[in-house]
C-alpha positions in Angstrom: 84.3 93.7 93.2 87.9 93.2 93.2 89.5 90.7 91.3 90.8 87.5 93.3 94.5 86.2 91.9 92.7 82.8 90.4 90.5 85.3 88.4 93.2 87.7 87.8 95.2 84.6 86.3 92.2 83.1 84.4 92.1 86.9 82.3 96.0 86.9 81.7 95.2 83.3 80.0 92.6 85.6 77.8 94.5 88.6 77.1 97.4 86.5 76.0 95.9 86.3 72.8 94.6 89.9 72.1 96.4 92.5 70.3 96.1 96.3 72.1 93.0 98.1 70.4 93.7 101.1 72.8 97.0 103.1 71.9 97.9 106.0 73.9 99.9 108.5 72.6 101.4 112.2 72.5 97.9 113.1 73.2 97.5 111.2 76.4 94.1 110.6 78.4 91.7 112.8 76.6 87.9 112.5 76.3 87.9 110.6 73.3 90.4 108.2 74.4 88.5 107.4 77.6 85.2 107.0 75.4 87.4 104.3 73.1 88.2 102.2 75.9 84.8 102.8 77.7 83.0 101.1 74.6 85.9 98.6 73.9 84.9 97.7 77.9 81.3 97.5 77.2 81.7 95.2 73.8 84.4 93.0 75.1 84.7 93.5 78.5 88.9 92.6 78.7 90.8 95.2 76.3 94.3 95.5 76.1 96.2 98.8 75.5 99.3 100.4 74.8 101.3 103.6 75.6 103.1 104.5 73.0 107.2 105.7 72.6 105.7 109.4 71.9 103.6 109.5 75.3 105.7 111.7 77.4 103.1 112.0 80.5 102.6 108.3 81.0 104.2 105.2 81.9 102.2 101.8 81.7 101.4 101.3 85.3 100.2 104.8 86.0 98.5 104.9 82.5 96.6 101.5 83.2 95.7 103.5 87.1 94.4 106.4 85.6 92.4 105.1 82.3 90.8 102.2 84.9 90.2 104.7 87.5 88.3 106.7 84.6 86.5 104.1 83.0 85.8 102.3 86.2 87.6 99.2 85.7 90.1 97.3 86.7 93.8 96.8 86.0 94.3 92.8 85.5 98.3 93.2 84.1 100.4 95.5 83.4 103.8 93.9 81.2 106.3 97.0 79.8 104.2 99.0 77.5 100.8 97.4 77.9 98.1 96.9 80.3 95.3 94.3 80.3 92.2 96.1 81.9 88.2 94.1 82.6 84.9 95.1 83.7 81.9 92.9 84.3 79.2 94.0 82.0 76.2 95.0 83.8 73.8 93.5 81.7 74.3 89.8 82.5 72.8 88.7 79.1 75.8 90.3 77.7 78.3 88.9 79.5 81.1 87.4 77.6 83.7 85.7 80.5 82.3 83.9 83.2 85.3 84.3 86.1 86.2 81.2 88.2 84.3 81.8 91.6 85.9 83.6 94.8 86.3 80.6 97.6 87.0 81.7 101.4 90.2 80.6 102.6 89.9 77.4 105.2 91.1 78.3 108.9 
């Protein structure tokens, strides 16, 4: 499902308000770091993150590509150092954010 710009706006309005729980550092995009932000994803469902002054591999945007390409999500912002990414949990009991509905353009 990709993201339509009213719900890509409505989860900048949430992320506004988090502080990054996903920091990525000298180490870069290891195993455990991809586990982090899989279960951050699965409890919260919109994590923000941050690549760190000691990360030589990565910048932001191709950070925020390759750790939502990995933990199958998607990238909602990316602003200097951080990136916002969301996935829908599966479960639907579980679901935290409800996302405005797509609408079909009027011709």
């Amino acid at each position: 499902m990709e993201l339509t710009s009213k719900q890509r706006a409505q989860l900048r309005g949430l992320a506004n308000s988090l502080e990054p729980i996903v920091h990525i550092g000298k180490d870069g995009l290891g195993d455990n770091l991809i586990k982090q932000a899989n279960d951050a994803l699965e409890a919260r469902e919109l994590i923000k993150c941050r690549v760190l002054d000691n990360n030589l591999e990565y910048d932001a945007r191709s950070a925020a590509e390759a750790l939502a390409a990995a933990t199958r999500s998607q990238v909602v912002q990316v602003i200097g150092t951080k990136f916002v990414l969301y996935r829908q949990n599966t479960n639907i009991a579980k679901r935290k954010i409800e996302l405005v509905k797509a609408t079909k353009k009027k011709k």
